[in-house]
C-alpha positions in Angstrom: -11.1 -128.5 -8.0 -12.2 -127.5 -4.6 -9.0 -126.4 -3.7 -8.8 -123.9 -6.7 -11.8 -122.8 -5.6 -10.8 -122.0 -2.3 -7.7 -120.3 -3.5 -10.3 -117.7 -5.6 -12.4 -117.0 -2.6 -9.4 -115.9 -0.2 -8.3 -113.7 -3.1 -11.5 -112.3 -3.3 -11.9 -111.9 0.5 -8.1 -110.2 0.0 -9.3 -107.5 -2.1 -12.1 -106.9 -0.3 -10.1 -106.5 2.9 -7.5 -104.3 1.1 -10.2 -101.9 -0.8 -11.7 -101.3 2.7 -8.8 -100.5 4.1 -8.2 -97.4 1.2 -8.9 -93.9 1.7 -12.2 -92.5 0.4 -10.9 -91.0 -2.5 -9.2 -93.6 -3.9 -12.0 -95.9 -3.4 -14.4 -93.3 -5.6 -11.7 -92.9 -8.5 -10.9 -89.3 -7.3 -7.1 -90.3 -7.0 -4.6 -86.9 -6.8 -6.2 -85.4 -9.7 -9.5 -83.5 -10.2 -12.8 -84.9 -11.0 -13.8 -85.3 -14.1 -16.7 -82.5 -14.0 -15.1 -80.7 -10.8 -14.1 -77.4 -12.5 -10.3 -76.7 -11.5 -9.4 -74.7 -8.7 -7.6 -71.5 -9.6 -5.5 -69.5 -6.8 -6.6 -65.9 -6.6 -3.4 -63.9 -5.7 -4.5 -60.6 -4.5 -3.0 -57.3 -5.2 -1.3 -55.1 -2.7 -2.7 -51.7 -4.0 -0.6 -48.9 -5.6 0.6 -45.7 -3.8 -1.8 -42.6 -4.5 -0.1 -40.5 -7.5 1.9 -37.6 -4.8 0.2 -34.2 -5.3 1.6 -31.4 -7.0 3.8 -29.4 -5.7 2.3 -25.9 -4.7 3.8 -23.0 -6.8 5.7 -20.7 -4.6 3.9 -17.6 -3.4 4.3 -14.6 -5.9 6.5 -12.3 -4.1 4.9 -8.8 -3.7 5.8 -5.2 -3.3 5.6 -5.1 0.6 8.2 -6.0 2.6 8.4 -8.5 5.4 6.7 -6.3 7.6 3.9 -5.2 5.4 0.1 -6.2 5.7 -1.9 -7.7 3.1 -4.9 -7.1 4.5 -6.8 -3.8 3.4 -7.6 -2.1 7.1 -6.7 1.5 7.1 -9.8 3.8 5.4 -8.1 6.5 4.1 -9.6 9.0 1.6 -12.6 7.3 0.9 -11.1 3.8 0.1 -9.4 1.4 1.8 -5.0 1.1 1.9 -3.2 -1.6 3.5 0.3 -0.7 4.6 2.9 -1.6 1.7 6.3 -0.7 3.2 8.2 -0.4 6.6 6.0 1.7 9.1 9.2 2.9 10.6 11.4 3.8 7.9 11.7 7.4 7.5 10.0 8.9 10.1 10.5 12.2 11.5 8.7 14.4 14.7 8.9 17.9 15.9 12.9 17.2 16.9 13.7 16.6 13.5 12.5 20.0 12.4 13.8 21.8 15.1 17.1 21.1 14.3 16.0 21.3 10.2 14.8 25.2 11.1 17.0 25.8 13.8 19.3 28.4 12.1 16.6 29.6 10.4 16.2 33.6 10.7 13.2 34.9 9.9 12.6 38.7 9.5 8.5 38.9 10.0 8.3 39.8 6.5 5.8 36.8 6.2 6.1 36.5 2.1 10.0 36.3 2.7 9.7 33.9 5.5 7.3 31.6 4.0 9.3 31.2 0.5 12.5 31.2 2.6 10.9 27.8 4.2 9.4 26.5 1.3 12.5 26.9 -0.7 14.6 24.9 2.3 12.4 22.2 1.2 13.0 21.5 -2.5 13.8 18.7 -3.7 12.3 16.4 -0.5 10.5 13.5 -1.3 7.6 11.3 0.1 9.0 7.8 1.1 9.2 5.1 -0.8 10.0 2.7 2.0 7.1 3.7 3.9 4.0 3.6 2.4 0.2 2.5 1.5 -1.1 0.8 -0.8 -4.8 1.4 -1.9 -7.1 -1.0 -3.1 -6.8 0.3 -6.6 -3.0 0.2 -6.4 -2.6 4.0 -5.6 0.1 4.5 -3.0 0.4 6.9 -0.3 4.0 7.9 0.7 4.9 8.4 4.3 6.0 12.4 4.3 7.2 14.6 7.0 3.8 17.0 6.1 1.5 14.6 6.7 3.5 13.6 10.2 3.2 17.3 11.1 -0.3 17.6 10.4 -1.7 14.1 11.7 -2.4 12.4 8.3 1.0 10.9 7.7 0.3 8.9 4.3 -2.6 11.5 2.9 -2.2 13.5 -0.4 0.4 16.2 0.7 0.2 18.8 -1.2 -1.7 21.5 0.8 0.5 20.3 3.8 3.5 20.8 2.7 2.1 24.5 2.2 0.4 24.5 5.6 3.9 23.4 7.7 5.5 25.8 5.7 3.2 28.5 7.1 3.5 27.3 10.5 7.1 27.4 10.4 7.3 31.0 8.9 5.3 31.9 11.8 2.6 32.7 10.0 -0.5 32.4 12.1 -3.9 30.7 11.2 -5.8 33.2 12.8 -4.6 35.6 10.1 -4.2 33.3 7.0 -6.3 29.9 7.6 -5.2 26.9 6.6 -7.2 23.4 5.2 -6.1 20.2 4.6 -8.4 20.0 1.3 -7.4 21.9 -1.1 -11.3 22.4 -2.2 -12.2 23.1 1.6 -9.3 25.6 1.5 -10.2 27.7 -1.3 -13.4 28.3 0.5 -12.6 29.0 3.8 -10.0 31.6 2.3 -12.8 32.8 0.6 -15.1 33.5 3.5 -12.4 35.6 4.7 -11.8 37.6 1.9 -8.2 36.6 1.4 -9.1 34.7 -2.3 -9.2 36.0 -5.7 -9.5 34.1 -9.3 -7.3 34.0 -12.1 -9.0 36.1 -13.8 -9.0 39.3 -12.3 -5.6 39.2 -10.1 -2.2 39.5 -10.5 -0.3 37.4 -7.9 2.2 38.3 -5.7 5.7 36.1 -4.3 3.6 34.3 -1.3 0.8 33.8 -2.5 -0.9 31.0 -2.7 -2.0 29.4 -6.2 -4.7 26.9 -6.6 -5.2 24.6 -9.1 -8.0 23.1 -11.3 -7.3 20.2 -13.5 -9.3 19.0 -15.9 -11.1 15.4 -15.0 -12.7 13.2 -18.0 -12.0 16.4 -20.1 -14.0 18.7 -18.0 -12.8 21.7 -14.8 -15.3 21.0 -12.2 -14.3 24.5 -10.2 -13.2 22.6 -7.4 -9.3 22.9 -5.9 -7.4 19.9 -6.6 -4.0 21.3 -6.1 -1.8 24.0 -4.5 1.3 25.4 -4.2 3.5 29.0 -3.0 4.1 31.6 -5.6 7.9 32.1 -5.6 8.2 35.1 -8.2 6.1 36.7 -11.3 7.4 38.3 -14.0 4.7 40.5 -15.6 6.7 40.8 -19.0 6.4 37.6 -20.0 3.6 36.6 -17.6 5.7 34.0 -16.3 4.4 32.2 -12.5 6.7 30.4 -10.6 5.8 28.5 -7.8 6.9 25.5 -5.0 4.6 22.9 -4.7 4.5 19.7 -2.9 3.6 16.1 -3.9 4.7 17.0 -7.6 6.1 13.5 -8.9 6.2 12.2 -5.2 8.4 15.5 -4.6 8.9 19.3 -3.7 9.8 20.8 -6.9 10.1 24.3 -8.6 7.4 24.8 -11.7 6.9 27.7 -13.9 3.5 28.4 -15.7 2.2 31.7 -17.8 0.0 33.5 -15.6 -3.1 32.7 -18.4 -2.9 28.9 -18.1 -6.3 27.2 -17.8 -4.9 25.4 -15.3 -4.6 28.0 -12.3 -7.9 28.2 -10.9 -7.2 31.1 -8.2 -4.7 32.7 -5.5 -4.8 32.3 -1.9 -3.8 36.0 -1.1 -1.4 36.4 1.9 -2.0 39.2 3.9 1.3 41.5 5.4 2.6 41.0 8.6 1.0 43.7 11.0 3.7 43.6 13.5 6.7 43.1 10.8 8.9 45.3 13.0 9.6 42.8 15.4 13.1 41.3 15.5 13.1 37.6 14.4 15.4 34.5 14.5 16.1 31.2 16.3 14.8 32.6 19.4 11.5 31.9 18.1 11.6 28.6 19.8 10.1 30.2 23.0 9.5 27.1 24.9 12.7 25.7 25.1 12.0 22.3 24.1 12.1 22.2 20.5 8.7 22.3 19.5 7.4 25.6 17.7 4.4 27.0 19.9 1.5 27.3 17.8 
């Protein structure tokens, strides 16, 4: 019996050695598993993050009328508005060289009326650029034209230039028949000299210069807004026929009846008082090309 008993107590003494001798866990039931009312552990995997969406691509610039070397930028006041330029600045260009040789067999006879329509009709059928140009705010253009080189206002309405290089050219001198830029300005400078008429009461002559008046919103406001050279008249059927300048972006030949509404008055161009002289290419006094004023 007491050896029984002994046996029990060194078991017991056994598993109390051996349940020391176990980690915590096991000794508090936890084992490899999860407690009971521990809440399971979940593994949060995190996300790299997406690439940004690329941007849209940006639509190509609109291509324009200018070329490479024009400027968008509206800088040159011109006319009362602003112009950018809208074409090659070089293309086209002429100086006082180019019409030398242009005039250079040229003879003039000091009849002024035959020298100026002899000019003028040398000129038919040039046109402004359309390389070189401006371009207005409002999309009006401005053509580079060898009238508007000559006079200092290369890209200007040419009209009233065209006549006024003709004139020089002819020989005609502004002391005798004035000449203006505006065709407004013009009418009343010839006017102060006594060298205007109206429609009305005058029959024009070849030479002569005619001045129109077109009608703006419906309505004539009396004030110049074109010109050009009377080349003949016929006073059968009333018939004028003039050059002009900046017609269609061109020097053209028009004909009108002398009663059109349109015509507004005559620039009258006075005779030559020394028409005797002998004329011809030795007008070009100086030598060099350039016609002395």
């Amino acid at each position: 019996m007491f050896r029984s008993a002994g046996k029990i107590l060194a078991l017991l003494l056994a598993l109390c050695l051996l349940t020391a001798m176990l980690p915590p866990a096991f000794a508090e039931g936890e084992g490899t598993g999860t407690a009971e009312n521990e809440p399971a552990v979940t593994e949060t995997v995190t996300e790299e993050p997406a690439d940004p969406p690329a941007p849209p691509e940006s639509p190509a610039p609109a291509e324009t009328e200018s070329s490479s070397s024009g400027n968008s930028t509206y800088n040159i006041y011109m006319d009362g508005q602003y112009w950018r330029q809208g074409g090659d600045p070089g293309a086209d260009t002429e100086d006082a060289n180019d019409w030398y040789v242009l005039f250079m067999y040229t003879a003039l006879t000091g009849n002024w009326a035959e020298d100026l329509l002899t000019i003028a009709s040398s000129q038919v059928g040039y046109m402004g650029s359309t390389r070189n140009f401006l371009v207005s705010e409002s999309g009006e253009r401005g053509f580079y034209t060898r009238y508007g080189e000559w006079y200092g206002q290369n890209y200007s309405d040419w009209c009233a230039m065209f006549v006024a290089f003709c004139m020089h050219y002819a020989e005609i001198p502004r002391a005798e028949m004035p000449v203006e830029m505006s065709c407004g300005k013009w009418v009343r400078t010839l006017s102060e000299s006594g060298l205007y008429a109206s429609a009305d009461n005058y029959m024009p002559k070849p030479g002569d210069l005619v001045f129109f008046d077109y009608k703006h919103q419906g309505l004539r406001d009396g004030w110049a807004d074109h010109v050009g050279i009377v080349l003949s008249v016929d006073k059968e059927t009333g018939t004028v026929e003039t050059i002009e300048g900046a017609v269609r972006n061109a020097v053209r030949i028009l004909n009108y009846s002398s009663a059109d509404p349109d015509i507004l008055g005559f620039g009258i161009l006075p005779s030559n008082p020394d028409a005797s002289g002998q004329k011809g290419t030795d007008r070009y006094r100086n030598g060099s090309g350039i016609v002395e004023p």
